[in-house]
C-alpha positions in Angstrom: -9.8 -31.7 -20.9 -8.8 -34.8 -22.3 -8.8 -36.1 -25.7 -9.0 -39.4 -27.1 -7.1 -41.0 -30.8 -7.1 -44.0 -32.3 -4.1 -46.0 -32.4 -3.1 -49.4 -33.1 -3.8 -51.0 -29.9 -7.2 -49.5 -28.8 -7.8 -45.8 -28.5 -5.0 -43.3 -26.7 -5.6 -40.6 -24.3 -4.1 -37.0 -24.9 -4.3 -34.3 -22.5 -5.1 -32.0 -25.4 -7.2 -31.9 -28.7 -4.9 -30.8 -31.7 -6.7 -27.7 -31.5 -5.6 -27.2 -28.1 -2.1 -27.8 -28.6 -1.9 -25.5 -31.4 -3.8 -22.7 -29.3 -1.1 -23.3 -26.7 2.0 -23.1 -28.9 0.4 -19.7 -30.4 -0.1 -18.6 -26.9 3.6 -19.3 -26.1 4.7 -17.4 -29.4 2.5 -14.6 -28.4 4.4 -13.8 -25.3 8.1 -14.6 -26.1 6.8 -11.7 -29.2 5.7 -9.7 -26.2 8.5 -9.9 -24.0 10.7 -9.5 -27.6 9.1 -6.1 -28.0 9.4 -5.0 -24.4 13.1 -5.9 -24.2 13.9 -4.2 -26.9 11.9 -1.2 -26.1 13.5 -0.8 -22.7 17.0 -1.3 -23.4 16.8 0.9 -27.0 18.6 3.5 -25.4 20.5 1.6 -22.9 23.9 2.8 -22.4 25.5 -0.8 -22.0 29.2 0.7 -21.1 27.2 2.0 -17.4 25.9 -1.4 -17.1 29.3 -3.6 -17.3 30.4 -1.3 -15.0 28.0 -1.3 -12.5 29.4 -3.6 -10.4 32.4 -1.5 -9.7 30.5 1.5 -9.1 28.5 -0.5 -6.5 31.5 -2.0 -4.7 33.2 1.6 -4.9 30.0 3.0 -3.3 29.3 0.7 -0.7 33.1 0.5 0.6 32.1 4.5 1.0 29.2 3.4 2.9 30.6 1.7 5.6 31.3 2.0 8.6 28.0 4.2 9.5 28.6 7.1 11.1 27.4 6.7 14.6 27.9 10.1 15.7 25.0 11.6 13.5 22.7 9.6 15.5 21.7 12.4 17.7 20.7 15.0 14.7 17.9 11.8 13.7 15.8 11.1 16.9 14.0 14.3 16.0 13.2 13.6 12.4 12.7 9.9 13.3 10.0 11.0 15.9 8.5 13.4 13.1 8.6 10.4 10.9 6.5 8.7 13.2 4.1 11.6 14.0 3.5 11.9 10.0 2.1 7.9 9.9 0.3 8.1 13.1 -1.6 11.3 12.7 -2.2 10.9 9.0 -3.3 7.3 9.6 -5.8 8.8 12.7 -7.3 11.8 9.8 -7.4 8.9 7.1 -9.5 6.6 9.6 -12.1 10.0 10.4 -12.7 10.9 7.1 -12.8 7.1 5.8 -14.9 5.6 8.2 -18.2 7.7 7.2 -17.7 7.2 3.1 -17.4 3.5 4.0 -20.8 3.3 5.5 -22.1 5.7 2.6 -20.4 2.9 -0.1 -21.2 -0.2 1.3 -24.6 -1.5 -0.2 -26.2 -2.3 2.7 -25.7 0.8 4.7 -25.9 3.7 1.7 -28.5 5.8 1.8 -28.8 5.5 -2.0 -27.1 3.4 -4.4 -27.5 5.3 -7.4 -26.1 9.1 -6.0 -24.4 8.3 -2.6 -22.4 5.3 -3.2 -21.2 6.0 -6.4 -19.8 9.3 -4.8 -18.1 7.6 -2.1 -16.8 5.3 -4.0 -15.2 7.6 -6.5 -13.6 9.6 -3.5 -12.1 5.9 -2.4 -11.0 5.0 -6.2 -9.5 8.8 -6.5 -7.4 8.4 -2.9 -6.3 4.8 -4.0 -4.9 6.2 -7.5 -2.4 8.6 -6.2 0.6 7.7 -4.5 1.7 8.8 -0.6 4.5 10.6 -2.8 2.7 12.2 -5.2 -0.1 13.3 -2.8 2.9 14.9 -0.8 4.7 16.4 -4.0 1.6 18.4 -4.9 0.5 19.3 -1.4 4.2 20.7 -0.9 3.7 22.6 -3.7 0.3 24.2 -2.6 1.0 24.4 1.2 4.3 24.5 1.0 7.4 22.2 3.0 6.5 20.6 6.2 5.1 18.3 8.6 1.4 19.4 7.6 1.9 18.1 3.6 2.9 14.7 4.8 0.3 14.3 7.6 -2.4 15.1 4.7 -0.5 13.4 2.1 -0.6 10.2 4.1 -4.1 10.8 5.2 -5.3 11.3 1.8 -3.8 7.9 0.6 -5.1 5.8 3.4 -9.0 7.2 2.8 -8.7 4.4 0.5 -7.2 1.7 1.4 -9.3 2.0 4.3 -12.4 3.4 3.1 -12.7 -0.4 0.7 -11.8 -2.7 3.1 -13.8 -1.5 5.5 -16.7 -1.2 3.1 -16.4 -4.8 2.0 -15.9 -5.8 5.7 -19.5 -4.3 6.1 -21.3 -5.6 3.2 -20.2 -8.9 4.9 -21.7 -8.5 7.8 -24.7 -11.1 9.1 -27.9 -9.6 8.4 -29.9 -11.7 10.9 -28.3 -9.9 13.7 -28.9 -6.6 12.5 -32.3 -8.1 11.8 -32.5 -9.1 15.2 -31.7 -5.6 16.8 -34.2 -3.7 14.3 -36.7 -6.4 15.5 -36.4 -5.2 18.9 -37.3 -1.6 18.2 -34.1 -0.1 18.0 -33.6 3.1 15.9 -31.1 3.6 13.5 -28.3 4.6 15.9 -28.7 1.3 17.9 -29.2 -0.9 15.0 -25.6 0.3 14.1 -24.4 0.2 17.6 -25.3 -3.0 18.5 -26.0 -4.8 14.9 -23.3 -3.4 12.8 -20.4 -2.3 15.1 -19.9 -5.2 17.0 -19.5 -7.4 14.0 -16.7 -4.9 12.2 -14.8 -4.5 15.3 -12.7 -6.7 14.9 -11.9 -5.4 10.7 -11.7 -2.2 11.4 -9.1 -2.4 13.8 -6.9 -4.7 12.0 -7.2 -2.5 8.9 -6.3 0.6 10.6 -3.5 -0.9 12.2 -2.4 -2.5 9.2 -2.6 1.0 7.8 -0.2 2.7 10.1 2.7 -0.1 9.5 2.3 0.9 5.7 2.6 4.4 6.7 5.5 4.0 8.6 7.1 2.9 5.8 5.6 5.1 3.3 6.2 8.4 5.9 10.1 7.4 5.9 10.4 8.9 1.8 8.0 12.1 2.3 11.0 14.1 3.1 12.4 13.8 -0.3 10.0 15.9 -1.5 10.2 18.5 1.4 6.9 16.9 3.7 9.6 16.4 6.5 10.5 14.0 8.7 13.6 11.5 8.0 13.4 11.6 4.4 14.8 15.4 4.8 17.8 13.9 6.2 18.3 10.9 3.9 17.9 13.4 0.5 20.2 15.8 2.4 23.1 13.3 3.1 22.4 12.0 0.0 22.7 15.0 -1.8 26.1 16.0 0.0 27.6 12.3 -0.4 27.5 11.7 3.5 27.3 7.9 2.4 28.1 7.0 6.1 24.8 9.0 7.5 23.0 7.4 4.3 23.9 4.2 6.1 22.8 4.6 9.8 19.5 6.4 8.0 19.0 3.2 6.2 19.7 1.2 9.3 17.5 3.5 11.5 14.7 3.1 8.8 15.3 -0.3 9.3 14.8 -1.2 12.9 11.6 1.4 12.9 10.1 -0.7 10.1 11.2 -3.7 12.2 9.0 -2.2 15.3 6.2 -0.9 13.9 5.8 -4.8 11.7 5.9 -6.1 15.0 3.3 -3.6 16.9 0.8 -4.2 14.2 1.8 -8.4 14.3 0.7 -7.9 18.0 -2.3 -5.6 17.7 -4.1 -8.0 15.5 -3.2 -10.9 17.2 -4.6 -9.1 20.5 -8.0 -8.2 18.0 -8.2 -10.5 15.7 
């Protein structure tokens, strides 16, 4: 907003009032005081001798690092696939269960705004709160180590991410068609078939897609805390030093992401 003073030669133009300015400067004060009391929060006990020589300890560990070791390649095209079967399947469960609470949350397709939709949306706030990692952490704990934790862990955190985009891509649908169908005489089933459906198509296949190139990524780190796949290995060469095999698992990690950005890039092109 611009502000005008009187001066000598006619009035002047300011981009702000006085008042402004000052509410500015106070706002500027405010956060260098903020960031002044996070810094010295964080660093209070900050052992600075670990820091100045963290750039030696890097170079030390990365020499160690290289070259990769090659000849572990063939103990990881097992985990790598079990990797892959983690994302894929949990991404499949996620879409089943998420597909139904997003037609019971979206406003236009609830049965009830006032008991349904609040439900379904609370089950897609609760699976968006908890990370893939902690979802898996607990599940290992209650079903114990293996593929079946990291398939449900990764289901479980997709419900979702897919359940609310799916549920806004429905509340945005065009209610003339749908209109359209219903005028027709069409029954519930058909006016969903034909009215609702074809118009999220497109959404729905993107988001699920999208999905799995997350999961890839996010399925990679399960094994850390026992949920399998390649994470088993990287915690395991890890633990044991092997910084060689921590390098061709990084690598490997890598070139899946790589492929699976590039799957999805095409899917949605193909769709979209």
């Amino acid at each position: 907003m611009m502000a005008i003073r009187p001066g000598p030669h006619g009035p002047i133009w300011t981009r702000r009032t006085p008042v402004q300015t000052l509410v500015v400067w106070v706002g500027w004060l405010l956060l260098v005081l903020v960031f002044v009391i996070s810094w010295e929060a964080m660093t209070r006990n900050q052992i600075w001798a670990f820091v100045w020589d963290a750039p030696r300890q890097a170079e030390d560990l990365f020499s160690r690092m290289v070259p990769p070791r090659w000849s572990y390649m063939d103990q990881l095209w097992k985990p790598l696939w079990d990797t892959i079967n983690i994302a894929t399947l949990g991404t499949l469960l996620g879409i089943l269960i998420a597909v139904p609470i997003a037609f019971l949350a979206a406003t236009n397709t609830t049965p009830s705004r006032y008991l349904v939709r609040p439900v379904a949306l609370l089950v897609i706030v609760a699976s968006r709160s908890v990370n893939s990692l902690i979802w898996a952490l607990l599940l290992v704990a209650i079903l114990g180590p293996g593929l079946l934790a990291g398939i449900l862990a990764i289901a479980l955190r997709s419900i979702g991410f897919i359940g609310k985009l799916l549920y806004e891509a429905i509340e945005e649908i065009d209610t003339r068609q749908v209109e359209a169908v219903r005028a027709s005489g069409a029954g519930g089933a058909q006016v969903l078939d034909y009215g609702i459906v074809p118009q999220i198509l497109p959404a729905f296949v993107g988001i699920s897609v999208f999905r799995w190139d997350i999961n890839i990524r996010e399925s990679t780190v399960l094994g850390l805390v026992g949920a399998g796949g390649i994470g088993l290995q990287l915690k395991s060469s890890v633990d044991s030093l092997a910084w060689p095999q921590v390098t061709l698992i990084f690598l490997l990690i890598l070139a899946t992401v790589i492929v699976s950005e590039w799957v999805s890039a095409r899917v949605r092109q193909a769709v979209i």
